[in-house]
C-alpha positions as a printed Julia matrix, in Angstrom:
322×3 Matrix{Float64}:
  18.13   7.17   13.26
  14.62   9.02   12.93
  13.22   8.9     9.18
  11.25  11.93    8.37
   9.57  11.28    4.86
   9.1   14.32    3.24
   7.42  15.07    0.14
   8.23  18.3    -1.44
   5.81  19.99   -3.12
   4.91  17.94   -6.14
   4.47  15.21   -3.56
   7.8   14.05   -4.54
   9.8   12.2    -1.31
  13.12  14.32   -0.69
  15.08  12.2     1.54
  15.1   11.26    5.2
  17.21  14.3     6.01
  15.2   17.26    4.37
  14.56  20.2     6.42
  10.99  21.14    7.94
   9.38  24.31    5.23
   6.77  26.68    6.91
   3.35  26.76    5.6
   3.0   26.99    1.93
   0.33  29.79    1.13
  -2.99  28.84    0.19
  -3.43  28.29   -3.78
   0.62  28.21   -4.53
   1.29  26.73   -7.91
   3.61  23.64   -7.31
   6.34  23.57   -9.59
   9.48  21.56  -10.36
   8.15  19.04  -12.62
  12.24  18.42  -13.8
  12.86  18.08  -10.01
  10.05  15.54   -9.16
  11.67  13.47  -12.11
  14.93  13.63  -10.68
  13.97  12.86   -7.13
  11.63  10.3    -8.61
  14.49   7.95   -9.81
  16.65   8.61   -7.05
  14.85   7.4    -4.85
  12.77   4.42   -6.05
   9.46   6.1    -6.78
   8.89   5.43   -9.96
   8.37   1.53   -8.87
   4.92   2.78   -7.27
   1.89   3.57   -9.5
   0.22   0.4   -11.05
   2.09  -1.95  -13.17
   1.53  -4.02  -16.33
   0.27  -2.63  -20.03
  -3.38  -1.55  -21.19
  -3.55  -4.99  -22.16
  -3.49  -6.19  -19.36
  -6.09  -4.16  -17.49
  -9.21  -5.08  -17.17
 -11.79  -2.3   -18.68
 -13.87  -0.69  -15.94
 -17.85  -1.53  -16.61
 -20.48   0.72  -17.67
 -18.21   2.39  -20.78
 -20.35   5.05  -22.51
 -18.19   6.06  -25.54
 -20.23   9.44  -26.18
 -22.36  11.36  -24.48
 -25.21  11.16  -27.27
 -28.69  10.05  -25.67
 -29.43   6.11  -25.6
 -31.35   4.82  -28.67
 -34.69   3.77  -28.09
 -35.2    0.4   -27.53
 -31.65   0.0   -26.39
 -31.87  -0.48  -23.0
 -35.1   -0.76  -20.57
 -36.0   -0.18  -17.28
 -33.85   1.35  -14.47
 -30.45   0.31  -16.2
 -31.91   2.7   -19.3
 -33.08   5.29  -16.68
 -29.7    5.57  -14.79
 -27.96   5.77  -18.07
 -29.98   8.68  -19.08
 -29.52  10.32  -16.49
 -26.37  10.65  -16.43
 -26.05  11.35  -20.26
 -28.42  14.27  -19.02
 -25.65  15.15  -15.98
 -22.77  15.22  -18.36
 -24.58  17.62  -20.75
 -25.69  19.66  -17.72
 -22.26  20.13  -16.11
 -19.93  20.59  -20.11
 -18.58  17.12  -19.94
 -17.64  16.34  -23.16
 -18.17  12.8   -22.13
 -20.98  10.68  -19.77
 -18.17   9.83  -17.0
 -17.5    6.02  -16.52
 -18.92   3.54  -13.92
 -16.85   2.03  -11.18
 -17.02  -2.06  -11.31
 -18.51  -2.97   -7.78
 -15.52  -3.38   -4.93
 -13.87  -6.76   -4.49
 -15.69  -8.99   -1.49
 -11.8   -9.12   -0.3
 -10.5   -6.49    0.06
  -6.88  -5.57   -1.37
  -3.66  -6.0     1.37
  -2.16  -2.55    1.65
   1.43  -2.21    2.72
   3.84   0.62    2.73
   4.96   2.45   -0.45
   8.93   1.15   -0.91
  10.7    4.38    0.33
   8.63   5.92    2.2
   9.08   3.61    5.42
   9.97   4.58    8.59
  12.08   3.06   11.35
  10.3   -0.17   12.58
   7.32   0.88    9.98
   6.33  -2.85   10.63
   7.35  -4.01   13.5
   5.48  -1.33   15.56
   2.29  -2.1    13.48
   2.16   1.63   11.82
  -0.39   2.75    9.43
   0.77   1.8     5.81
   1.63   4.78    3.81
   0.49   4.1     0.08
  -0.26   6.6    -3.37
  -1.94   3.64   -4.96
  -4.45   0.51   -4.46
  -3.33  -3.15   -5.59
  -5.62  -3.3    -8.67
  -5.56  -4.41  -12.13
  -8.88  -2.69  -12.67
  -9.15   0.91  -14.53
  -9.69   2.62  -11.67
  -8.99   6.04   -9.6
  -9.45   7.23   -6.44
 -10.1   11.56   -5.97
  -9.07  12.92   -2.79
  -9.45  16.64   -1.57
  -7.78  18.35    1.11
  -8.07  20.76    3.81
 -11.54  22.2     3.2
 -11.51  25.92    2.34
 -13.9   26.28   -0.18
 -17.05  25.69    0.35
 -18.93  26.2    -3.27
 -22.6   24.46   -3.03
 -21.83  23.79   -7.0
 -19.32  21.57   -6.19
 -21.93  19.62   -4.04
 -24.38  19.59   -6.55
 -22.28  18.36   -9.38
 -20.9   16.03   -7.64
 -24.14  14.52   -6.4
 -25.52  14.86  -10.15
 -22.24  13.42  -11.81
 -22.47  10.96   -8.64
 -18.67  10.85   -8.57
 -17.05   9.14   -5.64
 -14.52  10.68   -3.71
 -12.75  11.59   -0.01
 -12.44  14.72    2.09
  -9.54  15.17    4.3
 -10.39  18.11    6.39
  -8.51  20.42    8.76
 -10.74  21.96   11.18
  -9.09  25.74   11.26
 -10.43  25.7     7.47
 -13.75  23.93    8.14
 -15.13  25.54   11.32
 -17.11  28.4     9.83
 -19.24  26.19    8.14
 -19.69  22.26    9.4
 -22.98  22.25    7.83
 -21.53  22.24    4.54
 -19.31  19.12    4.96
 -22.81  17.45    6.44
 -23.91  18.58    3.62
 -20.96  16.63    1.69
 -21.13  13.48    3.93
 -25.05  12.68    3.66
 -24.19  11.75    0.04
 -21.8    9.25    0.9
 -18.74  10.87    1.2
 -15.87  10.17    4.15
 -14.71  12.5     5.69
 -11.11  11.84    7.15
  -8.39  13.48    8.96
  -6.42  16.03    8.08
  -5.45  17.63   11.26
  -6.56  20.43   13.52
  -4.19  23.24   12.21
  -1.83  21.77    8.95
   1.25  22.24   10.35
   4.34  20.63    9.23
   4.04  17.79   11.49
   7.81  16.36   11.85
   8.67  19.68   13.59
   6.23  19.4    16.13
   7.08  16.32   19.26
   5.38  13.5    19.47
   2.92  15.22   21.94
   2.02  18.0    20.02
   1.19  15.65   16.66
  -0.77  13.42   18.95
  -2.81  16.67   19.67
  -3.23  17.83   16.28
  -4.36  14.33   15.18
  -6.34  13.11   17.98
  -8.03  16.62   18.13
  -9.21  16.41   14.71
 -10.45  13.14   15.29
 -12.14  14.45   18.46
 -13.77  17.17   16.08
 -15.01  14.98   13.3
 -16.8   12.37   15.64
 -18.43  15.43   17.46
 -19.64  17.03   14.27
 -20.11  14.17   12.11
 -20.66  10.99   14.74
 -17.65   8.83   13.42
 -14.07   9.02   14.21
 -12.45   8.58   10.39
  -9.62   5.63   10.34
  -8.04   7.63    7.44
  -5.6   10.21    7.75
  -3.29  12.36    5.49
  -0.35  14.43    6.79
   0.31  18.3     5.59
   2.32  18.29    2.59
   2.48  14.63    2.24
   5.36  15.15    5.25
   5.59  12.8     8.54
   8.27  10.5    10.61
   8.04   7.97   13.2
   6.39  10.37   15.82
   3.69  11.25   13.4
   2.7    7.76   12.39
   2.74   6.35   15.88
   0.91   9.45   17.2
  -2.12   8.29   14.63
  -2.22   4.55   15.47
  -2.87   6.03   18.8
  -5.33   7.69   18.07
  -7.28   5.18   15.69
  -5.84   5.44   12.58
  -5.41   2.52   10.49
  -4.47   4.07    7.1
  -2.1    6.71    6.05
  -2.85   7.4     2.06
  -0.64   9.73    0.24
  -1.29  10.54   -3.77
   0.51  10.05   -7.3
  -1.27  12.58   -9.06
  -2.36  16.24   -8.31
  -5.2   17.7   -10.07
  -5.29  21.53  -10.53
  -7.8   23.74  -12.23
  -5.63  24.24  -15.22
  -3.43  21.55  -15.05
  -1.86  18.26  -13.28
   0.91  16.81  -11.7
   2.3   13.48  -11.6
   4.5   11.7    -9.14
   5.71   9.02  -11.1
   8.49   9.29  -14.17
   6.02   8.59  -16.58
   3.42  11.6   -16.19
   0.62   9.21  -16.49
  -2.33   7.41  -14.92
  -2.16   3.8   -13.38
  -4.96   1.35  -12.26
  -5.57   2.05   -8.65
  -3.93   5.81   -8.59
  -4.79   8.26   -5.67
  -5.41  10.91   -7.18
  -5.12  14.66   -4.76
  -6.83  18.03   -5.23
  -8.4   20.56   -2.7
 -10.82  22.69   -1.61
 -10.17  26.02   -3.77
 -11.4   28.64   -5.75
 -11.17  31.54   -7.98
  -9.5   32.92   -4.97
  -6.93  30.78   -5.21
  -7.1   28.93   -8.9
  -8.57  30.44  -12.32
 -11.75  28.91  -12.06
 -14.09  27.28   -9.76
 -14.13  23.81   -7.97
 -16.42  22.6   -10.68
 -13.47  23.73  -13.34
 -10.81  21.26  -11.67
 -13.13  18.42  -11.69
 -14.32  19.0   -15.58
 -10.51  18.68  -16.37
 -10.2   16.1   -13.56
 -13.32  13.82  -15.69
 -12.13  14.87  -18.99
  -8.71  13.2   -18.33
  -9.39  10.19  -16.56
 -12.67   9.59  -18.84
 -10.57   9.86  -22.29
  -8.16   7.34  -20.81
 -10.77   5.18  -20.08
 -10.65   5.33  -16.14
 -14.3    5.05  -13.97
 -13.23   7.13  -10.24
 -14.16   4.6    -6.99
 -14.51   5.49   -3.68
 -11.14   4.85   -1.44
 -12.92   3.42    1.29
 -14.21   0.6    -0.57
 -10.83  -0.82   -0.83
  -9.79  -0.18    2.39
């Protein structure tokens, strides 16, 4: 039997039989919160996420508690300079709080496998990318991802490389090719950028061929514009089978990560029963506006910072762990 592992549009997996949906319309408010539950227990997801109490996570490093200024004497040197500074960024951008520091990655890196449900047939016997919406970590961690690429708001950029906040761009070129400058822009601070396919179509519908196209292409595109082919790669909608996973080993990629949260201008979405945050979560967002949302790129991520900083989460890059 074919498996086709699709999400629906909380990111919530559906079954192996669900039927293909056309493309959802740029900015469309995801709903069915009740239904995500539902689907949730059904079907094992709420086993994902991290595991294990508060108490026994370690604290991520570099805690500032309030954004007031360092006290004199308190600190010297560049440790006392890079604090300020970023007491300075959080004022500068309305964070009620001086965002937390990432610990440094692990010299090993963690062993990623396959979320539990969300194989497909011979998933691990054909060597296929591992599909995953979290990183093995005990550590108070996140990871931001953002999709498809069509805003382009220099604000963004500059709060981001202010805030210095980690995260990963999955791009799709039909949404990026007016303006690759602005993702060089993006990636000569450090950022990824990774695969997201040519066009964003709902890949199970398309053969084997024709995902190998829209995968390979993008790669093709990437590596052209940006001089690397990315080993990352998300599918549309969170939605792929066999055919989709084999097409991107072929065409170099090594990882497949999904999400367990979605971030939203004016509010969030969870994957797992619990509506909360876990040590090593994924967290997905994308490139929108006013446009789209009610309020600007820098918006989501001041509710993205307020969240995870309150709950005393730091955000790490994704590719460190990989």
């Amino acid at each position: 039997m074919r498996v086709v592992v699709q999400n629906d549009e909380n990111g919530a997996v559906v079954g192996s039989r669900g039927r293909g949906r056309g493309r959802r319309p740029r900015g469309a408010v995801r709903g069915g919160l009740g239904l995500l539950v539902a689907a949730a227990l059904a079907s094992g997801c709420a086993q994902g996420g991290g595991s294990g109490s508060d108490a026994d996570v370690r604290p991520a490093s570099g805690q500032e508690q309030s954004s007031a200024p360092p006290v004199a004497g308190a600190g010297a040197g560049a440790g006392a300079a890079a604090r300020a500074a970023r007491v300075a960024a959080a004022k500068r951008w309305g964070l009620d709080r001086v965002p937390l520091v990432a610990p440094a990655p692990p010299a090993k890196k963690p062993r990623i496998t396959t979320r539990d449900g969300f194989e497909v047939d011979d998933h691990e016997e054909l060597g296929l990318p591992p599909v995953f919406t979290t990183i093995p970590t005990k550590k108070k961690i996140v990871f931001l991802t953002i999709d498809d690429g069509a805003e382009k708001d220099p604000a963004f950029l500059r709060m981001m490389r202010d805030l210095k906040i980690p995260y990963s761009a999955f791009l799709s070129n039909y949404l990026v090719k007016d303006d690759y400058g602005y993702f060089r822009k993006m990636q000569d601070t450090g950022v990824v950028l990774n695969n997201h396919t040519l066009t964003h179509p709902y890949l199970p519908g398309l053969s084997y061929a024709e995902q190998k196209r829209e995968i390979c292409g993008m790669q093709d595109v990437i590596e052209k514009r940006y001089g690397r082919r990315p080993t990352l790669f998300r599918p549309p909608y969170g939605n792929y089978n066999q055919d989709t996973l084999r097409a991107a080993k072929a065409c170099g990629i090594r990882y497949a990560p999904l999400w367990d949260e979605e971030v939203f201008v004016d509010h969030w979405e969870y994957r797992e029963w619990d509506r909360d945050l876990h040590p090593g979560d994924i967290v997905l967002s994308h490139f929108r506006g006013r446009d789209d949302w009610k309020g600007t790129m820098p918006d989501m991520i001041r509710r993205f910072l307020k969240k995870v900083t309150d709950k005393g989460y730091a955000v790490a890059r994704l590719e460190d762990y990989l």
